[in-house]
Biotite code that builds the C-alpha atoms (Angstrom):
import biotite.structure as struc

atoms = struc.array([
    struc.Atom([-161.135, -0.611, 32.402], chain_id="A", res_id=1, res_name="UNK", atom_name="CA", element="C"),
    struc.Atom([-162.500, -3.810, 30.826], chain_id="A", res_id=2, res_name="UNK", atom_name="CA", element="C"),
    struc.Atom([-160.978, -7.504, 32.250], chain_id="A", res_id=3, res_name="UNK", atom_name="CA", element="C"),
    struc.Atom([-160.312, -8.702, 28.698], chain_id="A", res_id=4, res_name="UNK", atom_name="CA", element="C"),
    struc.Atom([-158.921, -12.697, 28.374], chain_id="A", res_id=5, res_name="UNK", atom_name="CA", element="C"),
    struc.Atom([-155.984, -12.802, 25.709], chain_id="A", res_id=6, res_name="UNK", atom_name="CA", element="C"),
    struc.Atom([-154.947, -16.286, 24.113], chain_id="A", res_id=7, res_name="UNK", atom_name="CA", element="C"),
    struc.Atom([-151.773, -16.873, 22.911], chain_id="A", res_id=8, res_name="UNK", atom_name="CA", element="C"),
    struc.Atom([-150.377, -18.974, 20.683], chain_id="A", res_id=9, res_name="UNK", atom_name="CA", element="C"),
    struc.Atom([-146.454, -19.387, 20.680], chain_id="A", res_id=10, res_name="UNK", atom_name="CA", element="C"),
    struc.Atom([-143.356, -21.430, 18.857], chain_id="A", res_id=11, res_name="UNK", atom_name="CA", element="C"),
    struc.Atom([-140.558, -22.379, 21.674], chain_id="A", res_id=12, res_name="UNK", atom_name="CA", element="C"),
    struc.Atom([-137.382, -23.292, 19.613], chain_id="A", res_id=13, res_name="UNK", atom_name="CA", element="C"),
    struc.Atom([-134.937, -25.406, 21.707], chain_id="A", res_id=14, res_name="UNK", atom_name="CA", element="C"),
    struc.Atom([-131.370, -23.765, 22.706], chain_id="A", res_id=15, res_name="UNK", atom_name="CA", element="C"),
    struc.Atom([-129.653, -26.924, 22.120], chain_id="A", res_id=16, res_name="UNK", atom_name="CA", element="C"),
    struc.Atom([-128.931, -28.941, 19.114], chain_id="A", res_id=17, res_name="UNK", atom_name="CA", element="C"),
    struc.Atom([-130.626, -30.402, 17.388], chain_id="A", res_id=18, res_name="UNK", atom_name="CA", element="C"),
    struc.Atom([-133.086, -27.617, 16.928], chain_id="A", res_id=19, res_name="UNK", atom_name="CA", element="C"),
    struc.Atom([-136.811, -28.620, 17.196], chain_id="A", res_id=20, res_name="UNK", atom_name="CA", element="C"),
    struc.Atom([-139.669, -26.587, 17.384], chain_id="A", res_id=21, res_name="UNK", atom_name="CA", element="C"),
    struc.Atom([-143.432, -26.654, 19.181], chain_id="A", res_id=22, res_name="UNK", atom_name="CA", element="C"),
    struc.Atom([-146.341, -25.052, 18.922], chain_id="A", res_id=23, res_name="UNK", atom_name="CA", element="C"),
    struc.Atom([-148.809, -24.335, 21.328], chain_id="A", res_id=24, res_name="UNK", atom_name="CA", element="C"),
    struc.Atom([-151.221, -22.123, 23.292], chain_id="A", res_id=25, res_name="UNK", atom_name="CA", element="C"),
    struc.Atom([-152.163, -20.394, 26.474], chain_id="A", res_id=26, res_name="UNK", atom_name="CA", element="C"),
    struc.Atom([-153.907, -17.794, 28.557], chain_id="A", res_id=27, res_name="UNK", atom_name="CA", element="C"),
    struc.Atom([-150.246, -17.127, 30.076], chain_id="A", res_id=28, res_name="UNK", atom_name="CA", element="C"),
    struc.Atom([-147.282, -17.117, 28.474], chain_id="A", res_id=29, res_name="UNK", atom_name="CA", element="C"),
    struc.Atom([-144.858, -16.333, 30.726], chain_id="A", res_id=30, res_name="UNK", atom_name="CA", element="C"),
    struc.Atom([-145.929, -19.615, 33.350], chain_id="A", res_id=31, res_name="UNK", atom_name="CA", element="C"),
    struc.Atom([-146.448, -21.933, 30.250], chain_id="A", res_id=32, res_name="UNK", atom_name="CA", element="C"),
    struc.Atom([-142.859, -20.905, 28.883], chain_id="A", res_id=33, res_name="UNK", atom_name="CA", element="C"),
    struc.Atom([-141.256, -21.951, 32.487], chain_id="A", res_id=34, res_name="UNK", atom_name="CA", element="C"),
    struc.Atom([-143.163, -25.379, 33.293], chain_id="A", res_id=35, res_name="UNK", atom_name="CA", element="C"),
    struc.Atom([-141.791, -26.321, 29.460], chain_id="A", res_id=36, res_name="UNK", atom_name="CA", element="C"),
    struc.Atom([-138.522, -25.604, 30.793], chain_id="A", res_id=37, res_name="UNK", atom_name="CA", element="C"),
    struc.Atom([-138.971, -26.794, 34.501], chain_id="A", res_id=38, res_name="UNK", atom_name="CA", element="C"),
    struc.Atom([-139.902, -30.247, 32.631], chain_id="A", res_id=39, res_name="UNK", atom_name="CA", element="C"),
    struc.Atom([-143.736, -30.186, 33.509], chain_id="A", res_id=40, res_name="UNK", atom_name="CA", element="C"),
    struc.Atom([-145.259, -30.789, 30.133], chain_id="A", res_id=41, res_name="UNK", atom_name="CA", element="C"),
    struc.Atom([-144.587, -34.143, 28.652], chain_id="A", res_id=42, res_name="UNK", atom_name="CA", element="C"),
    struc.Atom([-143.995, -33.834, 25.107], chain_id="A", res_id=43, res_name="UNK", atom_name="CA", element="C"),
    struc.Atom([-141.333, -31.046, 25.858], chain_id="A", res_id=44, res_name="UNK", atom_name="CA", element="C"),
    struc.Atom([-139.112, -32.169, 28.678], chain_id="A", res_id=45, res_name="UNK", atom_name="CA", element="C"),
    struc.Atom([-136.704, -34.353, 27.204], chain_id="A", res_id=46, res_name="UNK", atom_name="CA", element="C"),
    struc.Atom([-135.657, -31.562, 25.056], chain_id="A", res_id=47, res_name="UNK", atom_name="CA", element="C"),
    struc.Atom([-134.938, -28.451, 27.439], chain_id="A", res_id=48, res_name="UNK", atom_name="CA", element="C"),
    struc.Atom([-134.264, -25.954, 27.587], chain_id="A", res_id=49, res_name="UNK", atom_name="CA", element="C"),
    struc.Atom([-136.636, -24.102, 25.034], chain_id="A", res_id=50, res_name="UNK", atom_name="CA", element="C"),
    struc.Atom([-137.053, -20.119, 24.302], chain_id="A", res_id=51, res_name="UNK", atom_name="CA", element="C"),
    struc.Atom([-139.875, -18.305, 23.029], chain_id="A", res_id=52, res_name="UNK", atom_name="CA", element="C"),
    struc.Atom([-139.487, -17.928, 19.452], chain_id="A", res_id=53, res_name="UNK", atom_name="CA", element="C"),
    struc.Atom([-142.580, -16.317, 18.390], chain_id="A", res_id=54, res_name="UNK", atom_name="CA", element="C"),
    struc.Atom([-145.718, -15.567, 20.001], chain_id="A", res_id=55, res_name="UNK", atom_name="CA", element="C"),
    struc.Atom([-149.146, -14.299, 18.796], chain_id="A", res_id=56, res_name="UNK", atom_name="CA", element="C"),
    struc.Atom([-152.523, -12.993, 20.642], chain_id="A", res_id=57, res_name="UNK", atom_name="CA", element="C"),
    struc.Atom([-155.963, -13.120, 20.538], chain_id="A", res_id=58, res_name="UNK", atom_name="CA", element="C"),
    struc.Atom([-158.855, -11.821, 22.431], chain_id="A", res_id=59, res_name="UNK", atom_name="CA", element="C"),
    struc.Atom([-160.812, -14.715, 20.486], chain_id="A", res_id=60, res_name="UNK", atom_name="CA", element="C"),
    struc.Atom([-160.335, -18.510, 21.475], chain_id="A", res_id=61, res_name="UNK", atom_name="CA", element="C"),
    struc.Atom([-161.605, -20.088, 18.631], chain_id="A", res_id=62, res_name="UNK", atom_name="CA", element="C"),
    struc.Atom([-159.278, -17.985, 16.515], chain_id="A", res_id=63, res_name="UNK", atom_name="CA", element="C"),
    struc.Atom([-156.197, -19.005, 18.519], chain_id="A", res_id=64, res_name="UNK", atom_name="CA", element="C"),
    struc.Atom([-157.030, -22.475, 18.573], chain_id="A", res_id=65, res_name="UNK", atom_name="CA", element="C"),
    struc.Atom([-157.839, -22.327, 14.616], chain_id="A", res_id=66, res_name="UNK", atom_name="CA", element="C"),
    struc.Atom([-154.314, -20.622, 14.530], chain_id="A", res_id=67, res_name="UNK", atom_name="CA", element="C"),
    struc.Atom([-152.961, -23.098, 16.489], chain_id="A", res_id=68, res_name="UNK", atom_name="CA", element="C"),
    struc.Atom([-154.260, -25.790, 14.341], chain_id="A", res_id=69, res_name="UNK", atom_name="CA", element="C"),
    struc.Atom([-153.046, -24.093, 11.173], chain_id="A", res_id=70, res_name="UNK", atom_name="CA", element="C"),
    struc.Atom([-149.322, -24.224, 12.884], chain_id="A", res_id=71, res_name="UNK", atom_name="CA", element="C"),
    struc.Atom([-149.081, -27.666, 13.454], chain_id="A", res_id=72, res_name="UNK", atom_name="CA", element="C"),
    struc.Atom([-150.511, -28.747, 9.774], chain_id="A", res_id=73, res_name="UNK", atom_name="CA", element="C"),
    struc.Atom([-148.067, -29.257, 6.896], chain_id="A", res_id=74, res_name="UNK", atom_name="CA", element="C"),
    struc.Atom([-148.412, -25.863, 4.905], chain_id="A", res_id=75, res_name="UNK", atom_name="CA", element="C"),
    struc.Atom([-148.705, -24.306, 8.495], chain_id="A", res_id=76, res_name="UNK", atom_name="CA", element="C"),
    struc.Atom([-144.876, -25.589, 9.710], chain_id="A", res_id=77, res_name="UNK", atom_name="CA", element="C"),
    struc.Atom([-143.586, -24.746, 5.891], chain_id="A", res_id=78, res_name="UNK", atom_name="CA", element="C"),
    struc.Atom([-145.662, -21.101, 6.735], chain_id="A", res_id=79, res_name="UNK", atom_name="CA", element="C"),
    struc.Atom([-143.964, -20.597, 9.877], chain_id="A", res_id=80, res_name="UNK", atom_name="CA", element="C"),
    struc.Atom([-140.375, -21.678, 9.058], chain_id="A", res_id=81, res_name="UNK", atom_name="CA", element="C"),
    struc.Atom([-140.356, -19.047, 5.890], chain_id="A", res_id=82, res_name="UNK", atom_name="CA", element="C"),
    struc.Atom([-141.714, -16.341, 8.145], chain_id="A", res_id=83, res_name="UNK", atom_name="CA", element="C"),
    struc.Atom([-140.820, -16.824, 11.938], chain_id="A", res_id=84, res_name="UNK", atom_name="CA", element="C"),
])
């Protein structure tokens, strides 16, 4: 059995209104998703509590961070919004 590293990279959508959106990435979803919601990373608290709209893997970093970096440009957030 190999030990292989996955990457992912994920869109939280917030529960409440108004409905904003982030984009970012990980080696572990699951603990990333609850210190967003537990408040721990700064440019999410103030607008808890999210959920996990989408999330994509890797087993390349440099392609997850490229994806990543595609997400948060201009055509990348009109990309996501017709198709997540």
């Amino acid at each position: 059995m190999t030990n292989r590293r996955f990457w992912y990279v994920y869109i939280l959508e917030t529960e409440g209104a108004p409905t904003r959106f982030y984009v970012g990435l990980t080696g572990d979803l699951g603990g990333r998703l609850r210190l967003h919601n537990e408040g721990d990373v700064a440019h999410t608290a103030k607008y808890r509590p999210w959920r996990l709209r989408s999330a994509f893997s890797f087993d390349d970093e440099a392609r997850a961070v490229a994806f990543e970096r595609y997400l948060k440009s201009g055509s990348g957030r009109a990309f996501a919004k017709r198709h997540f």
